[in-house]
N, C-alpha and C positions, 0 to 999 in steps of 0.2 A: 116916278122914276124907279126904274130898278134898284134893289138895295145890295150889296156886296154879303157872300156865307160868312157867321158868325161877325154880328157888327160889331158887338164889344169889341172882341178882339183886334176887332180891323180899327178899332178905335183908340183904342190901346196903342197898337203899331204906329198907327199915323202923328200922337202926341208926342210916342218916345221919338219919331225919327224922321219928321219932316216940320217945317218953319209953317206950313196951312194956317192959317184961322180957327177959333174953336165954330164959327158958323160952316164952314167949309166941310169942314171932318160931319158937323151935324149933320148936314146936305146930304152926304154923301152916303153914313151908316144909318140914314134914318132913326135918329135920333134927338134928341133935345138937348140946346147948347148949351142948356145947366149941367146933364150929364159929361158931357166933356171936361165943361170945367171940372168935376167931379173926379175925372180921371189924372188931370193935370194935377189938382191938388191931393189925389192919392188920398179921398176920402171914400171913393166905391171903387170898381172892378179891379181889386189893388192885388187878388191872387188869379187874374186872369191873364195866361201868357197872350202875346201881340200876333198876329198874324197878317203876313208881309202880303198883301193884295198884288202887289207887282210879281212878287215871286212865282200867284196863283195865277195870276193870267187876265187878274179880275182890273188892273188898271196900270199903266205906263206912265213908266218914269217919267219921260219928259209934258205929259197931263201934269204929275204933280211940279215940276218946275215950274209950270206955265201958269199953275193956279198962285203957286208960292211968290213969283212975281205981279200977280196980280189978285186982289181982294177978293174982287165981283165975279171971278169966274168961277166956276162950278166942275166939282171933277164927273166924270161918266162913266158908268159900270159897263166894263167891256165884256163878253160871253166868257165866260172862264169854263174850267175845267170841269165836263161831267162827272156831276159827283158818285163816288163809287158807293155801289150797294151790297150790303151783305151776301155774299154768298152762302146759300142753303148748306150746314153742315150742323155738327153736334146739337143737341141740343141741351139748352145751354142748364148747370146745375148748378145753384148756391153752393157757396165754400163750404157753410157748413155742414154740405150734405158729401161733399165732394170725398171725406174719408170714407163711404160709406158704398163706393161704386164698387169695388172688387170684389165685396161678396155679393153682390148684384148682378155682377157677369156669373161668379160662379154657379149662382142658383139657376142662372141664365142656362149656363153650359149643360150643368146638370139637366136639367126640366124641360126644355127647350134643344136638342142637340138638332134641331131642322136649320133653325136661328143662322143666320152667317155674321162671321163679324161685323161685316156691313149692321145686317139689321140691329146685331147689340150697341152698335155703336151709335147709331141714330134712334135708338130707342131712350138710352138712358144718357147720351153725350158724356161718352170716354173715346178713348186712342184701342185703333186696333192692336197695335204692338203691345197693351196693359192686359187686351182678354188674350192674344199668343202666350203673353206670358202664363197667364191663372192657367190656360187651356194645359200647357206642356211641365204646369207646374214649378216652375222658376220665379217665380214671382217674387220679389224681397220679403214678402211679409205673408206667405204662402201658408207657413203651419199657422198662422192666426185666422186666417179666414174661415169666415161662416157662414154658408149659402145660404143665404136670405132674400127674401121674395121682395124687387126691388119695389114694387109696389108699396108695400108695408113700409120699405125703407123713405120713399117717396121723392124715390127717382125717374117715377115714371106713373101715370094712370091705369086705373085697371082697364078703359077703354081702351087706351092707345096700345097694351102687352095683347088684351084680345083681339084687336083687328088685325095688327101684323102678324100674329100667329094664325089666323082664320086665314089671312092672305096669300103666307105662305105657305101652306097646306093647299087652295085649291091651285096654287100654282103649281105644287105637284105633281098633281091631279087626284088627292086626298079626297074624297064623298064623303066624307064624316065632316063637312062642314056646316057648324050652323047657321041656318041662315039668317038669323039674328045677327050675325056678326057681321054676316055683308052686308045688310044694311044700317047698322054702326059704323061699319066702314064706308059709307055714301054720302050718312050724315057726317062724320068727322071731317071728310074732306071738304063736303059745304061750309062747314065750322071753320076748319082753318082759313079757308079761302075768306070766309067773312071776318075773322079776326086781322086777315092782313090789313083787308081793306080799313078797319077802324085801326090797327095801329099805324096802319099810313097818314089818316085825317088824324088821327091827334097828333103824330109829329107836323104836321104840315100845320096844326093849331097854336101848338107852344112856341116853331120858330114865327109863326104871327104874335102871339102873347108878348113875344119878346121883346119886340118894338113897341110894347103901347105904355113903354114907361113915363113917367112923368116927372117934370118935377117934386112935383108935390107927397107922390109915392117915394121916392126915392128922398128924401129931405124928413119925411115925416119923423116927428119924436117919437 
């Protein structure tokens, strides 16, 4: 049987706010009825907020009436909402690297004046309105910056600054490209594309991992 998104949660939801069975709620989040009891007694998922399945689309109200008036019935996961996927944008920078982008654009602006903010922006994931600023000099903290190769800084690969700069030049129509870069640029794109696919099969791993808890794991001293 299909299982409902995020079953803790949906487990959670159903103990705090519906009369169900703890076998019922099991049924339904694919789960084990120790682990509910678990959650009634507020001895595991005790910092996990609840997520209302009716609200998502994932099951109707009157299923849970009908289960609540009877034992032996069984709730049903109804098609709920496609779930939304990341939209291609910045890429993404630890915090505590994140003081460290401004002189990164700058060296950027400097060394790179081909560069659009587009591409700084998706090179090192910052805001175009932060490299306007460095660019026209109003930046808050403007007399402290120090152009520096964001590389070094390691907000960025040396692969990934020399393809998009190789890219943008024969887009040009620059001849001074090496063509070592194009094909850096060929293999990267096989690279990414192969990384999405493996970080799609390990989320699609771990929300399986997730169900296969136990009593026994979850109980262990």
């Amino acid at each position: 049987m299909a299982e409902p998104l995020m079953p803790l949660a949906t487990a959670v939801w159903l103990v705090d706010n519906t009369g169900l069975t703890f076998q019922q709620i099991a049924d339904f989040c694919g789960l084990h009825v120790l682990e509910i009891q678990g959650i009634a007694d507020e001895t595991i998922a005790t910092k996990i907020v609840g997520h209302d399945p009716v609200r998502s689309g994932q099951l109707a109200q009157s299923d849970i009436t009908a289960c609540e008036a009877d034992p032996v019935k069984r709730l049903v996961v109804l098609v709920g909402p496609e779930q939304q996927k990341r939209t291609r944008g910045p890429r993404y920078t630890p915090v505590s690297k994140r003081q460290e982008k401004p002189h990164g654009i700058a060296w950027l602006l400097r060394n790179h004046p081909e560069l659009t903010d587009a591409h700084i922006s998706r090179l090192i994931g910052t805001t175009k309105s932060t490299i306007t600023q460095i660019r026209d000099r109003t930046h808050w903290d403007m007399a402290n910056l120090r152009p520096s190769d964001p590389v070094g800084l390691g907000l960025c690969t040396q692969r990934d600054l020399d393809t998009l700069v190789a890219k943008v030049a024969k887009k040009s129509g620059v001849t001074r490209v090496d063509p070592r870069l194009e094909e850096e640029a060929a293999k990267l794109e096989i690279e990414l594309k192969e990384k999405r696919t493996q970080a799609a099969a390990q989320l699609a791993a771990l929300e399986e991992k997730e169900h296969e808890f136990t009593a026994e794991t979850l109980f262990k001293s």
